[in-house]
C-alpha positions in Angstrom: 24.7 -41.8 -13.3 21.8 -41.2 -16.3 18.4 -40.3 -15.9 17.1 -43.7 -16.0 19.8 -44.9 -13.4 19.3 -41.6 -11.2 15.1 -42.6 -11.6 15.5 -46.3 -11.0 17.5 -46.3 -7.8 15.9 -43.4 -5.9 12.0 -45.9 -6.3 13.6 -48.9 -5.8 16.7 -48.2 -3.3 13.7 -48.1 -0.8 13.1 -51.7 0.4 9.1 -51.4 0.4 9.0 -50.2 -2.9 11.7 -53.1 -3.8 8.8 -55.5 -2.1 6.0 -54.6 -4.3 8.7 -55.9 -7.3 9.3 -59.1 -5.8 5.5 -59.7 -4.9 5.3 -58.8 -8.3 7.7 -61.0 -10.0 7.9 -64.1 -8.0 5.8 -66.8 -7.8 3.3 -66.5 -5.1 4.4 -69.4 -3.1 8.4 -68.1 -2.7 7.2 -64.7 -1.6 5.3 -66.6 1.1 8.4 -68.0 2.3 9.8 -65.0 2.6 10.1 -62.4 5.7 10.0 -59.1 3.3 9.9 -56.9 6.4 13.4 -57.8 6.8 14.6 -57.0 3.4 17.5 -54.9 3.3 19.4 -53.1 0.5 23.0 -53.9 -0.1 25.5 -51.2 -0.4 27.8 -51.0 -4.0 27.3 -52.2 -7.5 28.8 -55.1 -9.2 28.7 -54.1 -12.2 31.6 -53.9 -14.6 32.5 -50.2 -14.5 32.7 -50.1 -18.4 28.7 -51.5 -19.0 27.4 -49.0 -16.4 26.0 -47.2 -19.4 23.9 -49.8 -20.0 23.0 -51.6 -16.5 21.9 -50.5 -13.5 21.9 -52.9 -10.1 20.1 -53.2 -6.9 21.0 -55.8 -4.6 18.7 -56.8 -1.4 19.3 -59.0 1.6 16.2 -61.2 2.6 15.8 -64.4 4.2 13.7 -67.2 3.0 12.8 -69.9 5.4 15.0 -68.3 8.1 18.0 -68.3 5.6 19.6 -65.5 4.3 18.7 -64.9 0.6 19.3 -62.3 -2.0 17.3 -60.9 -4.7 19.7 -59.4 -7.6 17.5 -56.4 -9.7 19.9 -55.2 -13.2 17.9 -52.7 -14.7 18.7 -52.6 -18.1 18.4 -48.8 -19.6 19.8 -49.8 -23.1 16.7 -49.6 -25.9 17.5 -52.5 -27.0 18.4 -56.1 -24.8 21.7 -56.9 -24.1 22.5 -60.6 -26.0 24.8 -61.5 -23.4 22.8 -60.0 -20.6 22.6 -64.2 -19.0 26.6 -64.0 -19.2 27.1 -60.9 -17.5 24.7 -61.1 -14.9 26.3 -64.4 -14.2 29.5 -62.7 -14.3 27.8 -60.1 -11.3 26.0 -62.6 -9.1 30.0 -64.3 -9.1 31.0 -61.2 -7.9 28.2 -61.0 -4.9 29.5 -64.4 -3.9 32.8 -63.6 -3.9 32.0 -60.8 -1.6 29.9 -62.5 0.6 32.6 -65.3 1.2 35.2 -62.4 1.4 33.0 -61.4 4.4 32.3 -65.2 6.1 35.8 -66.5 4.9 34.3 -69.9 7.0 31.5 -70.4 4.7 31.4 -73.7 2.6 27.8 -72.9 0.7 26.7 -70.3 -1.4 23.2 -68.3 -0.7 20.5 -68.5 -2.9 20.9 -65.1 -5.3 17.4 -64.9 -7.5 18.1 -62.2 -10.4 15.4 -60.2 -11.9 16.2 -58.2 -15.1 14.1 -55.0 -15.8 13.7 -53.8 -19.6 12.0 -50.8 -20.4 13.0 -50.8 -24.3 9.8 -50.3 -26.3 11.2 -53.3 -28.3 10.5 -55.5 -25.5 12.8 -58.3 -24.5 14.0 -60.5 -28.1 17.4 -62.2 -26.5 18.2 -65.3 -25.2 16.4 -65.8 -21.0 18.7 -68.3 -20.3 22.5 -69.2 -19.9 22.6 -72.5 -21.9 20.5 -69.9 -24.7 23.9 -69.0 -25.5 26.2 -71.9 -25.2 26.7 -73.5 -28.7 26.1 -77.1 -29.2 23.9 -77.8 -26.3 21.1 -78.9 -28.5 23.2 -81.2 -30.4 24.9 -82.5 -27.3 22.0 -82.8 -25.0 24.2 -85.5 -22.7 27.0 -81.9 -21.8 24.1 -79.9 -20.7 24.5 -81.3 -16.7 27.8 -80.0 -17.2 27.4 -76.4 -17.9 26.1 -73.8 -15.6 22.8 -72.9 -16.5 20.4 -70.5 -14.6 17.2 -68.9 -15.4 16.3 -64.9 -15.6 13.4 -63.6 -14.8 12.7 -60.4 -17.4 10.1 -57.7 -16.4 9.6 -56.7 -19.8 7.7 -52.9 -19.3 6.9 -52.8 -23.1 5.0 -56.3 -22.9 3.0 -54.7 -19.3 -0.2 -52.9 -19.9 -1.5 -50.1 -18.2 -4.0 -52.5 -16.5 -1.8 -54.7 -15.3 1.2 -52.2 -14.1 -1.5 -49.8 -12.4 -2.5 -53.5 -10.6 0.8 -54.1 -9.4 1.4 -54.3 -5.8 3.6 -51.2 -5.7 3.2 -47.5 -3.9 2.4 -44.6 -6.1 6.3 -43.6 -6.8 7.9 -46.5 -7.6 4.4 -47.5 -10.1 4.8 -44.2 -11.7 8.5 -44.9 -12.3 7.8 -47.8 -13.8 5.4 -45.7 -16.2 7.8 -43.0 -16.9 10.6 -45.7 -17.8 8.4 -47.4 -20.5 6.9 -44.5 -22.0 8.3 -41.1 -21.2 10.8 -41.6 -24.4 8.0 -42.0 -27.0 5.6 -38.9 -26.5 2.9 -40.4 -28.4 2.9 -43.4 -26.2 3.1 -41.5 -23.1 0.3 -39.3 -24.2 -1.8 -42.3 -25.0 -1.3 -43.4 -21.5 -1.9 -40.2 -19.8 -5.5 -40.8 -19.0 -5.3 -44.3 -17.6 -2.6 -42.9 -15.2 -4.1 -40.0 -14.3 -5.7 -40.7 -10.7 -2.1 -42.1 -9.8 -0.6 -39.1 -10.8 -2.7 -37.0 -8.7 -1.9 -38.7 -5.9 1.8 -37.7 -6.1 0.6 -33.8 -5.8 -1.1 -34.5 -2.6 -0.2 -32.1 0.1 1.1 -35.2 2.3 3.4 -36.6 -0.6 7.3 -35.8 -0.8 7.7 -33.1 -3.2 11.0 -34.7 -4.2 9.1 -37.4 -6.1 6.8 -35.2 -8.4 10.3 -32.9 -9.1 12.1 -36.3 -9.6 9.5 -37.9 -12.3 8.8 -34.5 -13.9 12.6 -34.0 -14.0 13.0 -37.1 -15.7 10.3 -36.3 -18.7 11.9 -33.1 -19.4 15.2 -34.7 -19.9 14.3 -37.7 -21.6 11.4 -36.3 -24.0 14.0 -34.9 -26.5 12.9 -32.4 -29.0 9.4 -32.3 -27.9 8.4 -28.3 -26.5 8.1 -28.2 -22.6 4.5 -26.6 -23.5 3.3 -29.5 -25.6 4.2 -31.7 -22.6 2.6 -29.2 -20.0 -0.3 -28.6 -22.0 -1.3 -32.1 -22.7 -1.2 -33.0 -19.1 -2.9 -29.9 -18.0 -5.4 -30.4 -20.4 -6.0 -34.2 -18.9 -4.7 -33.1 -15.1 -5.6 -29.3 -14.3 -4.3 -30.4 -10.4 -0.8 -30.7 -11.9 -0.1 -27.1 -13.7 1.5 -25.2 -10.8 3.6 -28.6 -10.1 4.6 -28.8 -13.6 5.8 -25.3 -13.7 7.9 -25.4 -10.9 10.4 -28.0 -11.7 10.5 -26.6 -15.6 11.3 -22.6 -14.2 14.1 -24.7 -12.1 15.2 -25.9 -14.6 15.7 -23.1 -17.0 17.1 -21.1 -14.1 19.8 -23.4 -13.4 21.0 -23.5 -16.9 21.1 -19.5 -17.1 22.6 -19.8 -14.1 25.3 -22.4 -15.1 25.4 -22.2 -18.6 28.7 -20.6 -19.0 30.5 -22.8 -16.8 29.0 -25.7 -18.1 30.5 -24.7 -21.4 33.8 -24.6 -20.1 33.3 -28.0 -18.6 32.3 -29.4 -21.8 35.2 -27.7 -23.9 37.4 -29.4 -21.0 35.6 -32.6 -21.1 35.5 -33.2 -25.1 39.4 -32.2 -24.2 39.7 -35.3 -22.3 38.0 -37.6 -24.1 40.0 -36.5 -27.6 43.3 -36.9 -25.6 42.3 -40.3 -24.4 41.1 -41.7 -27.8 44.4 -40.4 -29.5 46.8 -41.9 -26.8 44.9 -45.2 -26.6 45.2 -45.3 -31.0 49.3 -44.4 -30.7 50.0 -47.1 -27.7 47.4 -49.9 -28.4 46.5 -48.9 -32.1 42.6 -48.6 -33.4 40.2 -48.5 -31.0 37.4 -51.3 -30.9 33.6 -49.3 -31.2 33.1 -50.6 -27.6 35.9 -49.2 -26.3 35.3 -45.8 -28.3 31.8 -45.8 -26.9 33.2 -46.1 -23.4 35.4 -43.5 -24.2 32.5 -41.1 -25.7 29.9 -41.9 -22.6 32.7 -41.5 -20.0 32.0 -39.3 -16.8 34.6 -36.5 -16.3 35.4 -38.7 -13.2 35.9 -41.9 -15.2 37.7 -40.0 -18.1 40.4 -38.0 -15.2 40.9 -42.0 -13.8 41.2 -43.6 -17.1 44.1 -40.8 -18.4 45.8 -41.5 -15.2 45.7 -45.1 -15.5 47.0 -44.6 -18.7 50.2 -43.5 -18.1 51.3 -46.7 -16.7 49.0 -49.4 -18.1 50.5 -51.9 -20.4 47.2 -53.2 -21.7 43.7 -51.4 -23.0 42.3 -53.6 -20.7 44.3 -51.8 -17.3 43.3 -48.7 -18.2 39.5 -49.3 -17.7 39.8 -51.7 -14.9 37.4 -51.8 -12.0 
């Protein structure tokens, strides 16, 4: 799982923080209608195992008007939107309903499944909102579109949210800082240009009441995703804006360098092993199934050593490219 992934679920796995999205997102009168005290997360993803480097899922159980409901979240961590992001997330909300009749083989309707797509490119969301978007000929066949599936997503497009209006939003203090650190941490300039807006929110995650695991867990997250910038331009800047949050800051940074003394040598034999794997794999794919698609080679290159072991095991009987990075 990635650092956006590993941010994203731990807010919004909770359901109350999963409530302050929906109130958020859906039209006053819906959320009305429905009992958000009784929303409940579902377990698994049902996402394709080969996009999980670009889409992250949260499903939740609620009811609306005393029936049972679900509200579909696919966080998209790619910068840039996904084209076909109406295609697959039809492709997912299939697969929820295939489970849920798997599990109530007596039922003969379908439950309402409402998906909401987060995008925290800086970009802001450019592709199509809509199934029929991407069906050809609709427009110069007006008369078929009755006849092909069409649904509607609703986008929560970070870039196009202002710090007004996403300090505003219905949310606890984690799960609205999230939502800060996934639209800006990447771009320093943008997350220092935001600092002072987001300030009094910030403190409030160094209260003495407040988890400690969510202050480690955002400041975790900058380090990693802030790339070349120095751990002391990022420290100083928000010391310099926050004075509350230099002893915080310094803990999760000393952790950090002390676990990679620490496990710097064996993560070097990891990687020689890993890059092993993933060489091997690419090789034996080219010799059986000949060149590789770039898809497939950036499967291959953003594999998890689990994926990679599973994939050079399936490989040694699959008769297609296709078997070897089945679900």
């Amino acid at each position: 799982m990635g650092d956006h992934d590993k941010l994203f679920k731990r807010a919004f796995s909770v359901p109350r923080h999963a409530a302050g999205l929906i109130r958020t997102m859906l039209p006053a009168a819906l959320v009305a209608r429905m009992d958000l005290s009784k929303l409940q997360l579902v377990p698994g993803s049902f996402v394709d195992r080969r996009l999980r480097h670009r889409h992250a899922d949260l499903v939740f159980r609620v009811p609306i008007d005393g029936k049972t409901a679900f509200v579909y979240f696919l966080f998209e961590h790619q910068s840039k939107p996904d084209a076909l992001m109406a295609f697959r997330l039809l492709t997912y909300i299939q697969r929820l309903w295939s489970a849920i009749l798997r599990d109530e083989p007596k039922r003969e309707t379908l439950p309402i499944v409402v998906p909401i797509v987060i995008h925290h490119g800086k970009s802001g969301w450019t592709k199509a909102r809509t199934l029929h978007d991407l069906v050809e000929g609709l427009d110069e066949m007006p008369e078929l579109r009755a006849m092909v599936p069409n649904f509607e997503m609703i986008i929560d497009d970070l870039a196009r949210v202002d710090d007004p209006s996403l300090l505003a939003r219905p949310l606890e203090t984690f799960p609205k800082v999230t939502l800060w650190m996934l639209r800006d941490a990447r771009t320093i300039d943008a997350l220092f240009a935001s600092l002072a807006p987001w300030a009094e929110e910030f403190r409030k995650l160094l209260a003495p009441n407040r988890d400690p695991d969510d202050i480690g867990t955002v400041l975790g997250y900058l380090w990693r995703v802030a790339g070349d910038v120095p751990f002391e331009t990022i420290r100083d800047k928000f010391i310099e804006v926050i004075p509350e949050v230099e002893a915080a800051m310094a803990s999760p940074a000393e952790q950090l360098i002390q676990k990679g003394r620490q496990e710097g040598e064996e993560r070097g034999l990891k990687k020689g092993h890993l890059e092993a794997n993933r060489t091997m794999l690419s090789r034996q794919l080219q010799l059986r199934f000949g060149a590789l698609e770039p898809e497939v080679e950036a499967w291959i290159a953003e594999g998890s050593p689990e994926e990679l072991e599973r994939w050079l095991e399936l490989f040694a009987t699959a008769e297609s490219l296709d078997a070897v990075f089945a679900d």
